[in-house]
Every structure is written in structure tokens, then in C-alpha cells.
C-alpha positions in Angstrom: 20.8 -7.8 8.1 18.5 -9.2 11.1 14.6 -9.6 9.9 14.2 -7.0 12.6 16.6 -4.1 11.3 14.9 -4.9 7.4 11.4 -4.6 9.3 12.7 -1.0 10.4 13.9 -0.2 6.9 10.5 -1.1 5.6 8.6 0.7 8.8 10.8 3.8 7.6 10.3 3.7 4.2 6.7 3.3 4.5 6.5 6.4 6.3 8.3 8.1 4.1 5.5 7.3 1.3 2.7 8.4 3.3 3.8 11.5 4.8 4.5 12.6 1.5 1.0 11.7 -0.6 -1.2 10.5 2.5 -4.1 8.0 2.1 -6.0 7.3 -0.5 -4.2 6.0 -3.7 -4.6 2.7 -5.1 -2.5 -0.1 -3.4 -0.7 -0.6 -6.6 0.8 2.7 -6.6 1.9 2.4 -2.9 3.5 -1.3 -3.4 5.8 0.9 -6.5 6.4 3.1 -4.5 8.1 1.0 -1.5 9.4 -1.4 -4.2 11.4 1.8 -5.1 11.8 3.2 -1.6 13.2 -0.2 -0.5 15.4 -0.7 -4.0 16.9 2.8 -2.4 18.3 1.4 0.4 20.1 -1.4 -1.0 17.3 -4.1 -0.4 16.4 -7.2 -2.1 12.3 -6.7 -3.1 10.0 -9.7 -4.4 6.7 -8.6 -5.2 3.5 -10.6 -5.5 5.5 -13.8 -4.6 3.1 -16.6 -5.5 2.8 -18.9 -1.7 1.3 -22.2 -2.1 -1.6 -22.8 0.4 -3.2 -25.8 2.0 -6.5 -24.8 2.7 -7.4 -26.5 6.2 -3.6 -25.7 7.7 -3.8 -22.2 6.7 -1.5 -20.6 9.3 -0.4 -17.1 7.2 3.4 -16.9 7.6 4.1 -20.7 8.3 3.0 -21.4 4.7 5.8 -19.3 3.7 8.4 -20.2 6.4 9.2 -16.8 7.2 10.1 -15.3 10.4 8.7 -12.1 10.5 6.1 -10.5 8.2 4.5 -6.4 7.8 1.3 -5.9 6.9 0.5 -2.1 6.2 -2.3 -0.3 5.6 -1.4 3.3 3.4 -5.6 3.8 4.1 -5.0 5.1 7.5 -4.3 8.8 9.0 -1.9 7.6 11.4 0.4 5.3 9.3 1.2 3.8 12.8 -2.3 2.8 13.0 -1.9 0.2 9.8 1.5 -1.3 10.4 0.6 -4.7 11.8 3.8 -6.5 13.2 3.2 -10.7 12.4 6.0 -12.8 14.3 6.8 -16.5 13.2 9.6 -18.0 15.5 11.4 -15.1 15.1 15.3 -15.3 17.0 16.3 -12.3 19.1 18.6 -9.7 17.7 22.1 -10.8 19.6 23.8 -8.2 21.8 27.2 -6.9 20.3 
């Protein structure tokens, strides 16, 4: 699956969580909860990987080589409002 197509899947799932319980709860309880959301859909879920970092070329997801990266805030009213899209040399989807 494309890193854009898994970045829906999280976007989705995400959702999912905070339309149901809203802001508010402790980020612990909302990384189970997509852990389990994501587990769902047939995903493959890492949590608190450990990313070794060299403190004067701190570039965020260049230290972990990965193309595309979600950062989500539950904390919002407007989930859309926390979903912060990061982009590291990511290739195009290719048409079918």
C-alpha cells in the first residue's frame, strides 16, 4: 500500500476516535486507541519507535528516512484543524 493510501487509513481512523470521545483525554489513551483502530484495518503499528538524533542535523523525518509522516493533534474541535501533513521525498501515487 502507497504511504499516501496508509496516510488516509490513519486520517480515517483518527476521525473515527475523535468523533466518538472528542478532545480532551490523555494522549496515551488516543495512541491505544489508533493502535487498535489501525490493528483493525490490517495495518502494521510501531509505537514509540526509539529514532536516533544528531543534534545540529536535526531535520524531523530525515532522521528516520521516511517518506511521509502525520502529526495529529486529538486537542482540537475540528480534528482537521490538528492533522499536520509532513512530506520527505515522497514519490507520486502512479496512475493505473
Amino acid at each position: 500500500m502507497h504511504e499516501n493510501a496508509i496516510s488516509g487509513e490513519i486520517v480515517d481512523a483518527a476521525y473515527r476516535i475523535h468523533s466518538s470521545l472528542g478532545p480532551g483525554l490523555l494522549e496515551s489513551a488516543y495512541e491505544t486507541l489508533l493502535t487498535y483502530e489501525l490493528l483493525q484495518r490490517g495495518l502494521p503499528v510501531s509505537r514509540q519507535e526509539l529514532i536516533p538524533i544528531r543534534y545540529r542535523d536535526v531535520v524531523y523525518l530525515k532522521l528516520s528516512n521516511k517518506h511521509l509522516g502525520l502529526l495529529i493533534n486529538f486537542n482540537v474541535a475540528l480534528l482537521k484543524d490538528g492533522i499536520h501533513r509532513l512530506v520527505n521525498d515522497l514519490e507520486e501515487d502512479s496512475p493505473n
